[in-house]
C-alpha positions in Angstrom: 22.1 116.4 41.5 22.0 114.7 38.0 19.3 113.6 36.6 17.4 111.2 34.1 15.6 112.2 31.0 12.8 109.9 29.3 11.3 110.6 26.3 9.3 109.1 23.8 11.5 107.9 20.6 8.9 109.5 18.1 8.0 112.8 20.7 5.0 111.5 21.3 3.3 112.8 24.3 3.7 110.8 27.3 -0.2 109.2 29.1 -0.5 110.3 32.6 -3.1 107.2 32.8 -0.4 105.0 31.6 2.0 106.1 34.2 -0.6 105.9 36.9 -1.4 102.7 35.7 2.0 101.5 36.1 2.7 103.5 39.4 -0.5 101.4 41.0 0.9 98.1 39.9 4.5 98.1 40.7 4.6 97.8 44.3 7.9 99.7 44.1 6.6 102.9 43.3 4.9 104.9 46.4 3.2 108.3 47.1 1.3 108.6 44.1 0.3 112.2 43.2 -2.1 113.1 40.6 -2.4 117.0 39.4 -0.1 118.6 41.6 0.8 122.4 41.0 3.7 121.4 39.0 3.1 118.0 37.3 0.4 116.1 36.0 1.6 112.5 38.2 4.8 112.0 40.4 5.9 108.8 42.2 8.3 107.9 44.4 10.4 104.8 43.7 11.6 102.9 46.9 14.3 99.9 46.3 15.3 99.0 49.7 17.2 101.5 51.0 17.9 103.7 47.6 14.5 106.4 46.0 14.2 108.1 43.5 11.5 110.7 42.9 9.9 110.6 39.2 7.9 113.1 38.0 6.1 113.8 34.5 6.5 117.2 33.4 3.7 119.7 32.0 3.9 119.2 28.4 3.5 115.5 28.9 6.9 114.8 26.9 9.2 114.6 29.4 9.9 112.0 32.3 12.4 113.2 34.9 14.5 110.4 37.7 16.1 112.1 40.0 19.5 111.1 40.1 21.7 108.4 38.4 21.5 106.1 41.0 20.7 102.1 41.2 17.0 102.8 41.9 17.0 105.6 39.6 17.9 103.4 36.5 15.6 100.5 37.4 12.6 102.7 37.5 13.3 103.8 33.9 13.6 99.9 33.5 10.7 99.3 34.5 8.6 102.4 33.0 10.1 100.9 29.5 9.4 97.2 30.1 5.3 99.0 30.7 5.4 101.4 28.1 4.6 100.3 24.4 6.4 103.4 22.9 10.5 103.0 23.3 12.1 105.7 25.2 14.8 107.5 24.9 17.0 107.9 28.0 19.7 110.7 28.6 21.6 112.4 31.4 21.3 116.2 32.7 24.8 116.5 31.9 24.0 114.6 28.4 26.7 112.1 28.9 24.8 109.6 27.2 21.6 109.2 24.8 20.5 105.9 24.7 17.3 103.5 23.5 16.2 101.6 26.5 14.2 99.1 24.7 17.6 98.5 22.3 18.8 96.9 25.6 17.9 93.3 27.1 19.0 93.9 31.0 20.1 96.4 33.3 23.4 95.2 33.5 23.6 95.7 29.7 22.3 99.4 30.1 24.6 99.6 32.6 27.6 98.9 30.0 26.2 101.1 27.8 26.2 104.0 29.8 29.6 103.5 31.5 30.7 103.3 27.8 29.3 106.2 26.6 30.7 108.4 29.8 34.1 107.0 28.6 34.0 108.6 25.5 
């Protein structure tokens, strides 16, 4: 299964309070897990019938979405649209390597991506 990527433009570490933050105030995300044996916080996000698991790893630089999916894309959305810091947003396969905040919508994200695959 592919995956998506998140970083912090200037690798910067990534706050587990501002993910928890966010997690707690975007109904979207469920399941909330502080401190587990392998990651500082991971989420669940649930957009009716389509998830995605998100998971922070444990250098704190490095957000992972599993899979590519519809869900999967609008929880980065929405982890950009909290964050101050712009992230940067690429594939397992490294298909693409995009700026999230560079984009205005989803649908132009979207674009982008289906652009850069074409390539």
């Amino acid at each position: 299964m592919h995956s998506l990527l998140l970083f912090d433009k200037d690798a910067r570490e990534i706050s587990v309070a501002a993910l928890e933050r966010i997690f707690q105030s975007v109904s979207n995300f469920k399941r909330i897990r502080l401190g587990t044996p392998i990651n500082p916080i991971e989420a669940e996000f649930v957009d009716g019938e389509d998830f995605t698991t998100i998971d922070l790893d444990p250098s704190r630089m490095t957000i992972s979405i599993r899979g590519t999916s519809g869900a999967a894309l609008r929880a980065a959305w929405i982890l950009q649209s909290h964050l101050t810091a712009p992230l940067r947003m690429v594939d397992t396969d490294y298909s693409f390597d995009l700026i999230l905040s560079d984009f205005s919508s989803i649908e132009e994200l979207e674009r982008a991506i289906d652009q850069a695959r074409s390539i």
